[in-house]
C-alpha positions in Angstrom: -47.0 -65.9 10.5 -43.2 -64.9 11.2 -40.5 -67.3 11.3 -36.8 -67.7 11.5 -35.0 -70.1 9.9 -31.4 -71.2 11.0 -29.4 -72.9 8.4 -28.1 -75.6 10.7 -25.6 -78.5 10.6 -27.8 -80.0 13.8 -30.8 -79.0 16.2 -32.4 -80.5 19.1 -35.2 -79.8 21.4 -35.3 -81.0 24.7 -38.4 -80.8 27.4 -37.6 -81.5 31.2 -33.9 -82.8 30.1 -35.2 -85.3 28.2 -34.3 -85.2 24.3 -37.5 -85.0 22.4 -36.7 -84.2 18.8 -33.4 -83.9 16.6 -32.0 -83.2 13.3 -28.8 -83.0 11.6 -28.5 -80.7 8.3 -31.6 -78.9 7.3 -33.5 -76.4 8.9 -34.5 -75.4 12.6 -37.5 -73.1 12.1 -39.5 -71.3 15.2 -42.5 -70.2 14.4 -45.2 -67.4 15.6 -48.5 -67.2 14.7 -50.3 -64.0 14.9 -54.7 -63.9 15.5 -54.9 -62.8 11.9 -53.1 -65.9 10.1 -54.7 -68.7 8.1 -54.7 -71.3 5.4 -52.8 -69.0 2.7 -50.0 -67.6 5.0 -49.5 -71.6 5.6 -49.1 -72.5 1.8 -47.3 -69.5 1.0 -44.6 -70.0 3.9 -44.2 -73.8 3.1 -43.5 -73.4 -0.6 -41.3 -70.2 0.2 -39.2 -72.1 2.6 -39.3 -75.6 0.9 -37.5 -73.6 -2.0 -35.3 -71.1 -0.7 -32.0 -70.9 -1.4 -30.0 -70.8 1.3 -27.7 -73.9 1.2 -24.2 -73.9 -0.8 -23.7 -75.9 -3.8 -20.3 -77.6 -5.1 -19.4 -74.0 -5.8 -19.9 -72.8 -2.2 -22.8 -70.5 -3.6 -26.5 -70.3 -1.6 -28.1 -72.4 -4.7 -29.8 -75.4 -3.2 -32.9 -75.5 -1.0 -33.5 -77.7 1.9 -35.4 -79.7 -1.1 -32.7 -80.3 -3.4 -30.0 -81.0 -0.4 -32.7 -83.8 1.4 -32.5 -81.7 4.3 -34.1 -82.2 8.3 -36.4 -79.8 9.7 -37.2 -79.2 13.1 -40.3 -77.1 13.4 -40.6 -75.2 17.3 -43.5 -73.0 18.0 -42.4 -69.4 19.0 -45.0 -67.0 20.2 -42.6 -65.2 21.5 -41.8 -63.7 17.7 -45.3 -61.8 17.7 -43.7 -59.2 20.5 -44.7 -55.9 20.6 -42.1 -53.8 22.1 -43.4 -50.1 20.6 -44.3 -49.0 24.2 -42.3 -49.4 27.6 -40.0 -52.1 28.2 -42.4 -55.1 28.4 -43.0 -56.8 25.4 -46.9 -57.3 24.5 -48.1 -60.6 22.9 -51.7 -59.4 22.2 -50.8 -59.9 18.7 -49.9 -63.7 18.9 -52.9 -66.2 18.5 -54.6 -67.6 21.3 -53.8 -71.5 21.5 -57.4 -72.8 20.4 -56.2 -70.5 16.9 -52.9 -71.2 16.8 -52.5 -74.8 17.5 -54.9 -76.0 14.7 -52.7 -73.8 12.1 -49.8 -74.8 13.7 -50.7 -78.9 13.3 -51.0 -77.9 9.4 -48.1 -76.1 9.1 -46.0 -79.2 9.7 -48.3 -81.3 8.3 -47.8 -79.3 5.0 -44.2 -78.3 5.6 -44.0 -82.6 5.9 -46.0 -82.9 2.7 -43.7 -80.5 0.4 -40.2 -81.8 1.4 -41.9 -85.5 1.2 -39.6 -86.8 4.7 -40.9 -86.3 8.7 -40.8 -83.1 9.8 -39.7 -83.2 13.2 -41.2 -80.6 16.2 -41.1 -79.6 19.6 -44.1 -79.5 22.1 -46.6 -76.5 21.1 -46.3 -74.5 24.8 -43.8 -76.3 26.5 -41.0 -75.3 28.2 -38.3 -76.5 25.6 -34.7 -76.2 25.4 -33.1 -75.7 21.8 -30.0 -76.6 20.8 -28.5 -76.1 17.5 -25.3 -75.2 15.4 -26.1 -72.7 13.2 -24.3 -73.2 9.5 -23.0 -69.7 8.3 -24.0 -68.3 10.6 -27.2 -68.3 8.4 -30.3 -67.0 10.0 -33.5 -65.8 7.9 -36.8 -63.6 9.0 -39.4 -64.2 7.0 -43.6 -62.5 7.7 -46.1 -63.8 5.7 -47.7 -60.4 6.1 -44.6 -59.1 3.8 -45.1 -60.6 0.5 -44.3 -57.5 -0.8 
């Protein structure tokens, strides 16, 4: 699983101009799931991003998580982050997950995500055509690959 998080100071998601989901500060995550992902790269992305440190303290230093600051998250499903652009000027997506894979793992990774910051973790439509709007607070913007534990 890949995502990027945005730091943000609001996001929204809107589906045939209609708004559908919004938060104010927290977290707007999109998130690609690749045909190889499961359970594990689910718990070890939730407790990575429940605790990162990304947002300032009284000091104006990246030492509070979207835990400790009672933070929103808006969780949008990204296949789009799975592209393989190696050959030509195409990207491939053979390497994202089918939907009958990834909408099951996607259903628990917000149920989870939900679960570890203990407040409703809002989302967009899984395959939709959705419109994001956000104001990123930095700029802070994070990659992180489950496949890079490293």
């Amino acid at each position: 699983m890949k995502v990027v998080l945005q730091r943000v100071l609001e996001a929204s998601v809107s589906i045939d101009k209609q708004l559908h989901s919004d938060i104010n500060k927290g977290l707007l995550i999109l998130l690609g799931i690749g045909q190889d992902d499961a359970d594990e790269d689910i718990s070890w992305l939730v407790k990575k991003i429940s605790q990162m440190r990304i947002f300032e303290d009284e000091n104006g230093l990246m030492n509070k998580s979207v835990l400790d600051i009672e933070g929103e998250i808006l969780v949008v499903s990204q296949f789009t982050l799975l592209a393989n652009v190696k050959k030509g000027n195409r990207p491939s997506f053979i390497d994202a997950a089918k939907p009958d894979i990834s909408i099951p793992l996607y259903d628990k990774f917000v149920k989870c995500l939900d679960d570890a910051i203990k407040t409703d973790v809002r989302t967009g439509v899984f395959g939709a055509d959705m419109k994001i709007s956000l104001i990123n607070d930095g700029p802070v913007t994070i990659v992180v690959d489950s496949k890079n534990r490293g």
